[in-house]
Every structure is written in structure tokens, then in C-alpha cells.
Backbone of each chain as ProteinMPNN parsed JSONL, in Angstrom:
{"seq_chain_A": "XXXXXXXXXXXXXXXXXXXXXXXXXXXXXXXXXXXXXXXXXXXXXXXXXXXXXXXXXXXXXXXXXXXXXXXXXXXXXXXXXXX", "coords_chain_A": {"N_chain_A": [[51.698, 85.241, -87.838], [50.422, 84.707, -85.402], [51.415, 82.015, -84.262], [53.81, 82.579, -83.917], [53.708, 83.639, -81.095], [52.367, 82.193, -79.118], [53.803, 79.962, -79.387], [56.104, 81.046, -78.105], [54.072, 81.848, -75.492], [54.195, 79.15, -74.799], [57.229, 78.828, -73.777], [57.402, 80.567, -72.163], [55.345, 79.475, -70.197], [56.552, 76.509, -69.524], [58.752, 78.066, -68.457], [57.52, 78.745, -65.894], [56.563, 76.76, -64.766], [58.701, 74.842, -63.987], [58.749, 76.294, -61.448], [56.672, 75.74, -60.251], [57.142, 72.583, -59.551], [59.589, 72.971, -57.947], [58.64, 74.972, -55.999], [59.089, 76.237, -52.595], [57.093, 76.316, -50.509], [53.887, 75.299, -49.655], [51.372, 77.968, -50.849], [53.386, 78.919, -52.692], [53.814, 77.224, -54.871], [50.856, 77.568, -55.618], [50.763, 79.673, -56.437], [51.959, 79.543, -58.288], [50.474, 77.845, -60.107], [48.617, 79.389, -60.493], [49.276, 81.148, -62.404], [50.305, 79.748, -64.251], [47.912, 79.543, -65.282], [46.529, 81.377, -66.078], [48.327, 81.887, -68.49], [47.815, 79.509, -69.613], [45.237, 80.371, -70.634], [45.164, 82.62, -72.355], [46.579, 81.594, -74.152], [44.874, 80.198, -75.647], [42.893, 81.563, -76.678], [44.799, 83.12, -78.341], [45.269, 80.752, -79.874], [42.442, 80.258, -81.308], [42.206, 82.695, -82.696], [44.025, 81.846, -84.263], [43.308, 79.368, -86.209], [40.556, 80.229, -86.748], [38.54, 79.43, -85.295], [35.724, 79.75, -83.145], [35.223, 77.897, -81.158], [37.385, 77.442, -79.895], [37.825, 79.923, -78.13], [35.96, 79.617, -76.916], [35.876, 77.562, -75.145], [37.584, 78.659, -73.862], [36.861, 80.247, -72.42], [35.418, 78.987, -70.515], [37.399, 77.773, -69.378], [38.752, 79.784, -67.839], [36.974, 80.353, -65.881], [36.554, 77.954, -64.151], [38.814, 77.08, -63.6], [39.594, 79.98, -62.169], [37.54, 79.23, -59.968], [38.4, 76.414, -59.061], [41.326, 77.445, -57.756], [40.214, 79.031, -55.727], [39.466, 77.149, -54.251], [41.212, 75.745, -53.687], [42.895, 77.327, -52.046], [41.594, 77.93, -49.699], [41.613, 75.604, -48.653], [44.333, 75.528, -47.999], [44.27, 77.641, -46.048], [43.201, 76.95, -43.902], [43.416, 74.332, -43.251], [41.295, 72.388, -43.578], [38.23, 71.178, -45.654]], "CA_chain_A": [[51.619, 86.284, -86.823], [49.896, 84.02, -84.337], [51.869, 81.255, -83.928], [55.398, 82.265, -82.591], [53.611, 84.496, -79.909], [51.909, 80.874, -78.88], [55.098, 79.191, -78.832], [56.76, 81.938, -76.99], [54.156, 81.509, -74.234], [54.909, 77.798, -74.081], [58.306, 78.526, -73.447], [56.716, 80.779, -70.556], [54.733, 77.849, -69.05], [58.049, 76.078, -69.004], [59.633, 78.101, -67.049], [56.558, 78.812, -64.377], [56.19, 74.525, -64.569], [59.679, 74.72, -62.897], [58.52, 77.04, -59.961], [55.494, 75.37, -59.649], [57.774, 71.773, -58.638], [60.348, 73.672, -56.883], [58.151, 75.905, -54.787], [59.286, 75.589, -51.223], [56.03, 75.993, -49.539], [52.109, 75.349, -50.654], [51.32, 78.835, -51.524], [54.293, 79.425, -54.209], [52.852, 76.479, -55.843], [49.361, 77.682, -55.546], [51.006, 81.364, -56.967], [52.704, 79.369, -59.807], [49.267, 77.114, -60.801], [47.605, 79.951, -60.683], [50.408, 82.103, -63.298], [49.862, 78.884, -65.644], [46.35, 78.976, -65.708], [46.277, 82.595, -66.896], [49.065, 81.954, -69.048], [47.146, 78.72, -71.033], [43.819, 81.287, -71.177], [45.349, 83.463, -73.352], [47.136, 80.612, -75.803], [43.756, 79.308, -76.243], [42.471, 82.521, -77.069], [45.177, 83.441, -79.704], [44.849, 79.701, -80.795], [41.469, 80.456, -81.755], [42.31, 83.527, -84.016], [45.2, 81.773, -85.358], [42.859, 78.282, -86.816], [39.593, 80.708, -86.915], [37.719, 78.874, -84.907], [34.934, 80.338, -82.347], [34.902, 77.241, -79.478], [38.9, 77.557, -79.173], [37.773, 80.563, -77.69], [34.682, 79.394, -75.855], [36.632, 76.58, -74.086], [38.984, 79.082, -73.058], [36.376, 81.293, -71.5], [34.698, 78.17, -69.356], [38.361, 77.071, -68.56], [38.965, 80.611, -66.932], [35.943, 80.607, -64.626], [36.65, 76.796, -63.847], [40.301, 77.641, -62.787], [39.074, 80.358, -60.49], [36.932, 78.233, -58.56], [39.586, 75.51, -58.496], [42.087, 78.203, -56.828], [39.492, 79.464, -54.914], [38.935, 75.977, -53.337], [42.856, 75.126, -52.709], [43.359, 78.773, -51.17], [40.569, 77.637, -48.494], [42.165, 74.287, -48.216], [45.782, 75.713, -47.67], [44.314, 78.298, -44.848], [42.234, 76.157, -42.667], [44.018, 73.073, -43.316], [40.521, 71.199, -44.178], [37.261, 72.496, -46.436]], "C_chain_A": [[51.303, 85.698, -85.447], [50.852, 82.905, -83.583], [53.332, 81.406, -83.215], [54.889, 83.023, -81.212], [52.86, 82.839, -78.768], [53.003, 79.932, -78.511], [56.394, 80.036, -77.823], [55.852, 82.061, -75.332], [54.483, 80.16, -73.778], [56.414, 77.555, -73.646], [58.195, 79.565, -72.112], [56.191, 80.263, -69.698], [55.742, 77.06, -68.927], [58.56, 76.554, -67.596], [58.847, 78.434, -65.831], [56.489, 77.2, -64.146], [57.329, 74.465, -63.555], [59.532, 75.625, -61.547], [57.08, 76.158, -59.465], [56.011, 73.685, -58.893], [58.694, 71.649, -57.79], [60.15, 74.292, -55.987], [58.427, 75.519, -53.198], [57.525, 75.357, -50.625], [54.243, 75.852, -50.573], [51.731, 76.771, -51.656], [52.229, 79.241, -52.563], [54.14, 78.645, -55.202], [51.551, 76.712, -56.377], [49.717, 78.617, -57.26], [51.353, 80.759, -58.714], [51.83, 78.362, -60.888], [48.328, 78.388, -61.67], [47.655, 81.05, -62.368], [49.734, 81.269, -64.391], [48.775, 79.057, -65.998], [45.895, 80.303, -66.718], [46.731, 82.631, -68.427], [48.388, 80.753, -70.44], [45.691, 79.641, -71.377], [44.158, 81.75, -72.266], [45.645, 82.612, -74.333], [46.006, 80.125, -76.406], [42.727, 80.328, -76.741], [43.24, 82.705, -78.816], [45.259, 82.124, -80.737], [43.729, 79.832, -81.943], [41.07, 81.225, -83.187], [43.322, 83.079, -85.185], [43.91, 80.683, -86.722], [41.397, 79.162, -87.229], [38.52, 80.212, -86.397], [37.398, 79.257, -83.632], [35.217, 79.393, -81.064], [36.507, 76.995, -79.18], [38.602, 78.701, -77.98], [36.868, 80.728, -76.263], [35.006, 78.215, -74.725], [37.708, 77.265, -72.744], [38.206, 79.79, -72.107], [35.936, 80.306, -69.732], [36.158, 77.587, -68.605], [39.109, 78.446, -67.698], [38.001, 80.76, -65.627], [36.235, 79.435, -63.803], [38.528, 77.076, -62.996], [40.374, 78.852, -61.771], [38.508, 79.751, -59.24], [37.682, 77.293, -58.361], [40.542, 76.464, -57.293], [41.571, 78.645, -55.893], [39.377, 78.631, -53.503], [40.711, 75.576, -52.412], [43.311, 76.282, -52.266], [42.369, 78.436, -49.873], [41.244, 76.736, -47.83], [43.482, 74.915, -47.144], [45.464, 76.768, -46.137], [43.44, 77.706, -43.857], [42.776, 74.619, -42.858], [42.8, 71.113, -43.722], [39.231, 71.997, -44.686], [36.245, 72.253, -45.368]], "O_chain_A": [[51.854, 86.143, -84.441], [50.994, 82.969, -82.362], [53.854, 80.715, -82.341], [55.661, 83.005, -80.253], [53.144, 82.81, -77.57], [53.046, 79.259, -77.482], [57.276, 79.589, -77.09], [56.44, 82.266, -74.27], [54.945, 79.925, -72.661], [56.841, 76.468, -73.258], [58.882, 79.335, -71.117], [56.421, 80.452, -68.504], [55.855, 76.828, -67.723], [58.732, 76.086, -66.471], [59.434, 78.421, -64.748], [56.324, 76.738, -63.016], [57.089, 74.107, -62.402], [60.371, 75.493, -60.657], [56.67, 76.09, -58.306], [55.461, 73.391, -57.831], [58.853, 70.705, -57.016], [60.98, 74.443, -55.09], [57.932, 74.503, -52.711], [56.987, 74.27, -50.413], [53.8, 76.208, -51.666], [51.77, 76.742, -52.886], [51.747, 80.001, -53.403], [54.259, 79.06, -56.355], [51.141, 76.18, -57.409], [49.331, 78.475, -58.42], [51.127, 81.255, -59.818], [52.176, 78.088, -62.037], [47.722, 78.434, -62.74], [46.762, 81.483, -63.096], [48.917, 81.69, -65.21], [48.501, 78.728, -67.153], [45.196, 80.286, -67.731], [46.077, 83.093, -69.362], [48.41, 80.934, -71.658], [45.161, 79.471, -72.475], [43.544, 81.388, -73.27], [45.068, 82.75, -75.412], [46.036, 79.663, -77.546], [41.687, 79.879, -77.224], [42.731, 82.559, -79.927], [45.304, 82.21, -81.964], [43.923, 79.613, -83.139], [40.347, 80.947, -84.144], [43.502, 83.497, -86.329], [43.688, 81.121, -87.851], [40.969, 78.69, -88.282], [37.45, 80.476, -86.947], [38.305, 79.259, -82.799], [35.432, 79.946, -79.986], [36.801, 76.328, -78.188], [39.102, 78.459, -76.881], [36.916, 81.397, -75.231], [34.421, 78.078, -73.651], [38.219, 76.93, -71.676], [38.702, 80.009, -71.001], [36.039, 80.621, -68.547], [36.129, 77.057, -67.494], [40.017, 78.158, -66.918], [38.354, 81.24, -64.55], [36.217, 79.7, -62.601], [38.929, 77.186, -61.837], [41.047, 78.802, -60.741], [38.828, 79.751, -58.051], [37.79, 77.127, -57.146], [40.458, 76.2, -56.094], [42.319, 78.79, -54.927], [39.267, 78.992, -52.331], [41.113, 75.315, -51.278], [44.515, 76.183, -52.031], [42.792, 79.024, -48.878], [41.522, 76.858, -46.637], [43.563, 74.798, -45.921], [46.275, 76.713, -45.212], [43.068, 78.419, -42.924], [42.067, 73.785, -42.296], [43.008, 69.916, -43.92], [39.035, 73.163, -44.345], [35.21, 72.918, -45.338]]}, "seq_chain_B": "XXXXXXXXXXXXXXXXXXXXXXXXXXXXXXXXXXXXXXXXXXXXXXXXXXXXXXXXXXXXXXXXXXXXXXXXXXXXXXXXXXXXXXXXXXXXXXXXXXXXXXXXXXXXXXXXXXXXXXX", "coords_chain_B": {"N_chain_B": [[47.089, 97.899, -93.049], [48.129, 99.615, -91.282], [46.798, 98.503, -89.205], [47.806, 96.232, -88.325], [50.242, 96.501, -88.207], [49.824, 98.043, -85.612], [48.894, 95.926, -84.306], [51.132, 93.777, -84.222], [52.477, 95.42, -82.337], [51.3, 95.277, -80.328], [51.006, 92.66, -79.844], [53.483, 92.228, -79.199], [54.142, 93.857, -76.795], [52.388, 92.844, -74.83], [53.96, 89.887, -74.714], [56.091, 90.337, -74.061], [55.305, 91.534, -71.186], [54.267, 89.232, -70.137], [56.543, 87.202, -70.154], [58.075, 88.126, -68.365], [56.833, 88.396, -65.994], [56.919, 85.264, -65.86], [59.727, 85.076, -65.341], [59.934, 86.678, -63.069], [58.991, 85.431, -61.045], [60.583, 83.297, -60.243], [62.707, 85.495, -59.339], [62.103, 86.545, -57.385], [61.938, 86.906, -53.836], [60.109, 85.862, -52.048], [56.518, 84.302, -51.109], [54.789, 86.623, -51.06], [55.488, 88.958, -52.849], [56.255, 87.248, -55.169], [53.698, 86.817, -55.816], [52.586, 89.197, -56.36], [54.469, 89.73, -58.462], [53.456, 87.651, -60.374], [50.734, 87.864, -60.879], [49.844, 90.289, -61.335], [51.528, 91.366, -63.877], [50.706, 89.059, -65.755], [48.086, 89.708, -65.65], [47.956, 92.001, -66.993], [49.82, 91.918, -69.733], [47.801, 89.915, -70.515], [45.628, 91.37, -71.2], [46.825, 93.254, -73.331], [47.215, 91.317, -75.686], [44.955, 90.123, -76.092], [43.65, 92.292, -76.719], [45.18, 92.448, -79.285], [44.012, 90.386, -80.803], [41.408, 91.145, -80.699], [40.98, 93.371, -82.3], [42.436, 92.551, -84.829], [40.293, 90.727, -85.742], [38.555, 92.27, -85.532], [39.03, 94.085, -88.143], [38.743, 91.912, -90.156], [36.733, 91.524, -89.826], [35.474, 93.881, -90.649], [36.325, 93.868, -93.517], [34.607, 91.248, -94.489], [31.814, 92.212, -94.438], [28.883, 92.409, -92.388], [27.629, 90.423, -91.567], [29.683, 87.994, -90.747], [31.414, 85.388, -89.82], [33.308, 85.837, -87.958], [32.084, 87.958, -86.241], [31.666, 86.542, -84.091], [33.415, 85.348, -82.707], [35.286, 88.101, -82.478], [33.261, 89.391, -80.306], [33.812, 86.717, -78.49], [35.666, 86.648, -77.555], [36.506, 89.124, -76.209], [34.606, 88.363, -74.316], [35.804, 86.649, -72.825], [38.502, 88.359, -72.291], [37.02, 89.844, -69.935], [36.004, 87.795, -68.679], [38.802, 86.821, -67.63], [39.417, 89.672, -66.471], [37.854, 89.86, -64.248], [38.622, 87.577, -62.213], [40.618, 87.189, -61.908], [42.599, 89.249, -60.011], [40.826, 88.517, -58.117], [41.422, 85.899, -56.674], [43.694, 86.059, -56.71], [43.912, 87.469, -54.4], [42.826, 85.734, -52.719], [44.767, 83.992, -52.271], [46.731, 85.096, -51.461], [45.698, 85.828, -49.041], [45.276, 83.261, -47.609], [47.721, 82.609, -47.461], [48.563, 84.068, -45.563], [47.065, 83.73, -43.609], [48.183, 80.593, -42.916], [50.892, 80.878, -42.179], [52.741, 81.83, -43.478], [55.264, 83.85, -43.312], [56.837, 87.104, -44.436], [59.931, 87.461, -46.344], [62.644, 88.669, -44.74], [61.155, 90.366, -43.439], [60.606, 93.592, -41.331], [58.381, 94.783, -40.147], [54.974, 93.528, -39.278], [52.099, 94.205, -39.616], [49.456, 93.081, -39.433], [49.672, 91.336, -38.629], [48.973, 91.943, -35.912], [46.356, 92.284, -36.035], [45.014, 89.801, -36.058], [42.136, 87.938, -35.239]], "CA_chain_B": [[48.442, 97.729, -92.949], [48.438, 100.433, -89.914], [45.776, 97.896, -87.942], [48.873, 95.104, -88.562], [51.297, 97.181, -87.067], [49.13, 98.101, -84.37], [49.07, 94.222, -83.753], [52.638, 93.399, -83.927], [53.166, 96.063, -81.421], [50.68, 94.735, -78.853], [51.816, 91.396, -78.97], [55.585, 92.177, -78.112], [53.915, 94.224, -75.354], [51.883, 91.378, -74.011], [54.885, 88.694, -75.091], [57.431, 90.703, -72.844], [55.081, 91.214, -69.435], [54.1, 87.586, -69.97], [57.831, 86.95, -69.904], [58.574, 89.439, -66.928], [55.596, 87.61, -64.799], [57.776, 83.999, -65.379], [61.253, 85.277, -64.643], [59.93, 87.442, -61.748], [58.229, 84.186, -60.309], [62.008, 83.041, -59.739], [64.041, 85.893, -58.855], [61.405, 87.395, -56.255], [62.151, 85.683, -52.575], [59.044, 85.002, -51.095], [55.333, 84.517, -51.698], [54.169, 87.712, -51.412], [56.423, 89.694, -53.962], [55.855, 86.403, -56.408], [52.112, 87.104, -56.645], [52.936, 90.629, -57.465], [55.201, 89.498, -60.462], [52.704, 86.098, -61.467], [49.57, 87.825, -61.139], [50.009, 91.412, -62.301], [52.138, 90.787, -65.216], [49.942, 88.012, -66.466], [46.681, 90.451, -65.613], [48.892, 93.218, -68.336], [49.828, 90.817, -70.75], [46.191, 89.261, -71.001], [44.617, 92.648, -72.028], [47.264, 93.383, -74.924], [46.938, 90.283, -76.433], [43.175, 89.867, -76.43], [43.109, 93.173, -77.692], [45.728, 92.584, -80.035], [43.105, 89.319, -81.274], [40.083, 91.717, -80.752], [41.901, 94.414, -83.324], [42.703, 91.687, -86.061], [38.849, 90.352, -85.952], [37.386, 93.339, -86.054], [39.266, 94.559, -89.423], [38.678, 90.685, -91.152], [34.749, 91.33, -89.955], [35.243, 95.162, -91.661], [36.279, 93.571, -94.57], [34.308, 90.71, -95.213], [30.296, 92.36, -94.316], [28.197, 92.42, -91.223], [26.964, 88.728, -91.352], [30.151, 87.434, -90.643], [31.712, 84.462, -87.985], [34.243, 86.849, -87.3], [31.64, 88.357, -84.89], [30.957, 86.265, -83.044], [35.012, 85.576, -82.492], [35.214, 89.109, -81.61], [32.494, 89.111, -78.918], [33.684, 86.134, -77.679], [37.388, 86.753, -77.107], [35.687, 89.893, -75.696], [34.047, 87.878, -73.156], [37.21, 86.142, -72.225], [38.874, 89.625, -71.392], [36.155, 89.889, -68.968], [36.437, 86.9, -67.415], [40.219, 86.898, -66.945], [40.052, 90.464, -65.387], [37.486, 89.604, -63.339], [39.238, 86.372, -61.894], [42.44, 87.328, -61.763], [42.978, 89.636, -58.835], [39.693, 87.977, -56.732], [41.806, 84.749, -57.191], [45.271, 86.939, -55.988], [43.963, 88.134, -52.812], [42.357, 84.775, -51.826], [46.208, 83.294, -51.958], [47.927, 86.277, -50.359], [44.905, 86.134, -47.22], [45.377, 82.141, -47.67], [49.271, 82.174, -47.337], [49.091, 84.61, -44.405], [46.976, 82.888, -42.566], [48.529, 79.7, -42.894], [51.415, 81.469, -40.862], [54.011, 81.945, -44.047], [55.846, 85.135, -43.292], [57.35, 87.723, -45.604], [61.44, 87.378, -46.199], [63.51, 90.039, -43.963], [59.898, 91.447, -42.867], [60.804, 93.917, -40.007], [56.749, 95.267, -39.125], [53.832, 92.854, -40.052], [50.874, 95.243, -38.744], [48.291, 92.426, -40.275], [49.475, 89.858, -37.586], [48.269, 92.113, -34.574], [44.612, 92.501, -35.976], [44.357, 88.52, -36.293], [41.248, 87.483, -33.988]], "C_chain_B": [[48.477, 98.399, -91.646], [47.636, 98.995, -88.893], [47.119, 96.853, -87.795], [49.706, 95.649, -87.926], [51.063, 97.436, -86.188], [49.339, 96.791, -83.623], [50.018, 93.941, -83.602], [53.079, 94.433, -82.375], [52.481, 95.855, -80.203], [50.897, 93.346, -78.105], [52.926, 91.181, -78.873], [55.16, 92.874, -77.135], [53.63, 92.734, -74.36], [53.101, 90.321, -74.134], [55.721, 89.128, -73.684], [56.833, 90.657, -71.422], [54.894, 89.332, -69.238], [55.62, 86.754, -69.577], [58.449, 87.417, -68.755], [57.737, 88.517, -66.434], [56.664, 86.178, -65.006], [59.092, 83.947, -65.087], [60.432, 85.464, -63.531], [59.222, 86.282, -60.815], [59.389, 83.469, -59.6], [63.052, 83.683, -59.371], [63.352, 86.642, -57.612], [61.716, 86.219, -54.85], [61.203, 84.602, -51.8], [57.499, 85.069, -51.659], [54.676, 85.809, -52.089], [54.343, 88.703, -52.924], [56.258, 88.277, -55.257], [54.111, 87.081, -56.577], [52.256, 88.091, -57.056], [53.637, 90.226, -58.908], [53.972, 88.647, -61.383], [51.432, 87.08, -61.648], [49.656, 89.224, -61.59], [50.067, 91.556, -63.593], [51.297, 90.129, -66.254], [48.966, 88.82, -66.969], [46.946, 91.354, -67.599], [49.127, 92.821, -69.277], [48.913, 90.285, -71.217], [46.111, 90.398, -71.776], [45.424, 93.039, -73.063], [47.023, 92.391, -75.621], [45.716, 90.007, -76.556], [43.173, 91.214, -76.897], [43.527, 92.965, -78.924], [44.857, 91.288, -80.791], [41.816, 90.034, -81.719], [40.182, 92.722, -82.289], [41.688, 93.477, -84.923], [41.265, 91.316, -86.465], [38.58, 91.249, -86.586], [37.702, 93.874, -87.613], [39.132, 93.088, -90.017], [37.047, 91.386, -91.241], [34.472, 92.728, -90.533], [34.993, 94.893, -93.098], [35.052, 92.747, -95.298], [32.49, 90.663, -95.253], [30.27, 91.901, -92.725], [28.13, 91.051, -90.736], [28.409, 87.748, -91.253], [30.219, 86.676, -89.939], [32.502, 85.429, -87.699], [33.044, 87.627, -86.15], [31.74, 88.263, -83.964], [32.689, 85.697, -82.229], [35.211, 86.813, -81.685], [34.724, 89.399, -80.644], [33.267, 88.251, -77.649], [34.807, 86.107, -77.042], [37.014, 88.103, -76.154], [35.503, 89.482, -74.063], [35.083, 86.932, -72.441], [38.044, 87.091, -71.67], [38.279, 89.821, -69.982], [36.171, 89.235, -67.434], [38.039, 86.778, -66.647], [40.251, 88.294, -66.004], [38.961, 90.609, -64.713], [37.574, 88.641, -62.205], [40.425, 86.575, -61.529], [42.91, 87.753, -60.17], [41.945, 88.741, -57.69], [40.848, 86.839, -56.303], [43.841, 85.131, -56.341], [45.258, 87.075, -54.755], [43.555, 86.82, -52.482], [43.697, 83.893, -51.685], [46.734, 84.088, -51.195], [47.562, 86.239, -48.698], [45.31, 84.388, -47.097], [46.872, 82.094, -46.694], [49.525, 82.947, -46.054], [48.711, 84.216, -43.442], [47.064, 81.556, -42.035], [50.106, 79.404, -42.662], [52.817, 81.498, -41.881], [54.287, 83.544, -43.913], [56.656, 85.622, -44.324], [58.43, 87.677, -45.277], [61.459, 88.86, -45.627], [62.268, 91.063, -43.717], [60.721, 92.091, -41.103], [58.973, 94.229, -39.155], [55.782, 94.394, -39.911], [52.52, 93.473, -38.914], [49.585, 94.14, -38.955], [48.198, 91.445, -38.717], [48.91, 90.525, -35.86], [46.512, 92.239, -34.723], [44.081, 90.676, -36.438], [43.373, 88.282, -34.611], [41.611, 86.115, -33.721]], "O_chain_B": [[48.914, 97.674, -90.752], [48.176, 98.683, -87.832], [47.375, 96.826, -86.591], [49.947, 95.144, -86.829], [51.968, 97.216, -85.383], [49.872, 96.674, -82.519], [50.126, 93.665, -82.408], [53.904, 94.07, -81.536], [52.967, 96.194, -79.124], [50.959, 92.941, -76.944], [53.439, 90.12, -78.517], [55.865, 92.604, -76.163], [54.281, 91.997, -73.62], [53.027, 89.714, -73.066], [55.912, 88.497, -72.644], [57.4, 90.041, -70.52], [55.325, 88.537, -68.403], [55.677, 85.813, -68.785], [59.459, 86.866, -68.317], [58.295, 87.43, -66.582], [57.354, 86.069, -63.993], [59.625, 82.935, -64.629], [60.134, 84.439, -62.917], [58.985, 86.637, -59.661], [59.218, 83.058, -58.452], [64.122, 83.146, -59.085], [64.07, 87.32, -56.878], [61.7, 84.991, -54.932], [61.27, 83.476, -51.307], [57.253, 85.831, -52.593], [54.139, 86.041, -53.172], [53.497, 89.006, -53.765], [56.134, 88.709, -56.403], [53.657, 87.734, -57.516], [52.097, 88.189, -58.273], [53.3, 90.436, -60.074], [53.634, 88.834, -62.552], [51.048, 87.064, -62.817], [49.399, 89.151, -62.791], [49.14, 91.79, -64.369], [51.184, 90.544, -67.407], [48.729, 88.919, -68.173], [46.418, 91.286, -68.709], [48.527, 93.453, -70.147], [48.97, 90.048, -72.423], [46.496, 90.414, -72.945], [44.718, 93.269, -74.045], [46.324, 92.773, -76.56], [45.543, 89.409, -77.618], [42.372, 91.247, -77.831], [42.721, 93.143, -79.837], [45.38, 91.292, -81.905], [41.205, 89.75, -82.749], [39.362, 92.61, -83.201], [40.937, 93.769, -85.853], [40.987, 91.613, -87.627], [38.373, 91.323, -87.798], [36.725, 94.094, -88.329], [39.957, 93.241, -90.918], [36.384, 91.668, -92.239], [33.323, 92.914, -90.934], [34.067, 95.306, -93.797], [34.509, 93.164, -96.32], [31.829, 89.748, -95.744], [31.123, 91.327, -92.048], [28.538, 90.66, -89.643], [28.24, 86.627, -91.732], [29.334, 86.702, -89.083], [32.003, 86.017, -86.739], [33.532, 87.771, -85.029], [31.87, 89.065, -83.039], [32.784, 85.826, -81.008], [35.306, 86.765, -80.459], [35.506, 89.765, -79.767], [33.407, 88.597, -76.476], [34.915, 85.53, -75.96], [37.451, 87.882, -75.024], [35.973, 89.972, -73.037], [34.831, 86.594, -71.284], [38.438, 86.833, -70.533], [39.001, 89.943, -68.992], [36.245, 89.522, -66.24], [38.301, 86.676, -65.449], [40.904, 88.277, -64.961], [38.883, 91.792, -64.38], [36.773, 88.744, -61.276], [41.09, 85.907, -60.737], [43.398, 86.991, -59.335], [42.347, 88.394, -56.58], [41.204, 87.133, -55.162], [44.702, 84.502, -55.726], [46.216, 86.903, -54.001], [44.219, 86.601, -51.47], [43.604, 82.988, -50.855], [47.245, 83.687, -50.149], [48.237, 86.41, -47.683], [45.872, 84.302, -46.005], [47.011, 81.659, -45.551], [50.529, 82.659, -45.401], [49.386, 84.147, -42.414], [46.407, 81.174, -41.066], [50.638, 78.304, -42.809], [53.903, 81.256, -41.354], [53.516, 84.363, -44.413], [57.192, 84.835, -45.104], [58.604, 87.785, -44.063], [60.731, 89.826, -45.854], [62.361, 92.289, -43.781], [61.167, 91.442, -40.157], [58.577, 93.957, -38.022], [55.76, 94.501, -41.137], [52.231, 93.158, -37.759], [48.548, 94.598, -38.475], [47.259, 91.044, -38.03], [48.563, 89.828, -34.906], [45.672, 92.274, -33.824], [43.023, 90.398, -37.002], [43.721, 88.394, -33.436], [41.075, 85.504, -32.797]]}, "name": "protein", "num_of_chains": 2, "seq": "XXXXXXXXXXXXXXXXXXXXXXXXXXXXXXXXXXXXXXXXXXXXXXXXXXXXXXXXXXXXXXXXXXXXXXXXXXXXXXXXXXXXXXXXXXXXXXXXXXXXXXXXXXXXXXXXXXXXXXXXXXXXXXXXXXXXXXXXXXXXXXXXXXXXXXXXXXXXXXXXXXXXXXXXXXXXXXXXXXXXXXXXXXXXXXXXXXXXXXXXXX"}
């Protein structure tokens, strides 16, 4: 049950991976880091229920707060041109 | 059996916006209208699928007594909902105010009312 919805988003991070090295300008890269980051939260979520294991889940939570403040920091960068 | 079908039908919800958010990342023109597809989509897609995880727990931890791990699974996928839709949009607008004031304009914009209230 778990596993093709898992491999169906990796064939969704695929195709955001190609907007994220094609993006013309900074921000459509930012837009398309930011898509992925959501996009591995969740796999590491339904990872979790697929193997049954609790810190699939707990990795995923500290790697959502940790990927906000990353974006947070290169959205500052990109509008003032230095932090 | 109904909770199983319940599940199958939340994660082809979530499967398809998740899929809609990475097309619409490539057929939208310009930044603005991409964050609408990437970060929406994604937002919509999260919450079926963590429910559709939250759902499955909770009937293993029906089945197998109180004192289960399944709890603490449930909780914690729980607390991952949380964080994603509390992150998500904060995380949206600080690119959209980012990208505007780092002077990228919207395709075939005729009125940008934003750029006369810049100090």
C-alpha cells in the first residue's frame, strides 16, 4: 500500500529536480527547493508507516523545521543581496 | 476493510495534487503563479497523506491494545502535520516578498500596485 505512493513521489522529485536546474532566475529555484523539501517530508513520513518505524518519522519532523529556516535564510539572502 | 478504502482513497488524492504541484511548477510562466502551484498543492497533498498514515495507525493501535508503538507513530506523524502546515505558507510568503523585492516582475503584468508603496 505504502510503497508505490513513495515511488510515485520520487518520480515527483524528478520532475521538480528539473525546474530546480533550469530555473531562469534565483527565486524559481528557491520555489522549486522549497516544492522538494515538502515533497521528501512526506516520503519520510509514509516511509515510516511503511517499515514501522517511529524515528523515520521523527527525522522527518526535525528535517521540516530545519528546511524552513534554511529557506528562510536564502529568501533574505536573495532580497538584500547579503545577510 | 472500510478504514482501507478510506486509505486508498486519500492517497490517490494526495498522489494526484502532489503531481499537479510538479507539472504546474513547469507549465506556470513566472515566479509568482509557480509558488501558487509548488506550495499549495504540496500544502493539500501533505494533509491527505499524513492523514491517510494517521488513519492506518490508529486502526493497527485499535487492534493491537492501548500500550502499543503504534502510538506513539500516530502522535508523531501527527506532529509532522503540524509542522509542515505551519512552515509551509510562512516559508511561501518569505519567497514571494523576497522575489519582489529583488526586482523580478510578474509575466504580461499590466498594474503592480505593490511597487508604488515600496519605501
Amino acid at each position: 500500500m505504502w510503497l508505490p505512493a513513495v515511488i510515485f513521489l520520487a518520480v515527483c522529485m524528478l520532475i521538480v529536480l528539473v525546474r530546480l536546474f533550469l530555473g531562469p532566475t534565483h527565486p524559481d529555484r528557491l520555489v522549486g527547493l522549497d516544492t522538494l523539501n515538502s515533497l521528501i517530508v512526506v516520503s519520510m513520513v509514509i516511509l515510516g508507516a511503511a517499515f514501522k518505524e517511529v524515528i523515520y518519522i521523527d527525522v522527518a519532523i526535525v528535517y521540516a523545521l530545519l528546511s524552513f529556516v534554511t529557506t528562510l535564510f536564502i529568501a533574505k539572502y536573495i532580497e538584500k543581496g547579503k545577510f | 476493510m472500510t478504514l482501507n478504502i478510506i486509505t486508498y482513497i486519500f492517497i490517490g488524492i494526495g498522489c494526484f495534487f502532489n503531481l499537479m504541484a510538479a507539472i504546474g511548477l513547469h507549465r506556470f510562466p513566472d515566479v509568482y503563479t509557480r509558488l501558487h502551484a509548488g506550495t499549495k498543492c504540496t500544502t493539500f497533498g501533505s494533509i491527505f497523506l499524513i492523514v491517510a498514515v494517521v488513519i492506518q495507525s490508529v486502526s493497527v493501535w485499535g487492534a493491537e491494545g492501548l500500550s502499543s508503538p503504534q502510538s506513539i507513530l500516530t502522535l508523531h506523524a501527527f506532529i509532522a502535520l503540524v509542522a509542515i502546515l505551519l512552515t509551509n505558507p510562512t516559508s511561501a510568503h518569505a519567497i514571494g516578498r523576497a522575489a519582489h523585492r529583488s526586482g523580478v516582475k510578474p509575466a504580461q503584468a499590466v498594474v503592480d500596485d505593490l511597487e508604488k508603496e515600496k519605501p
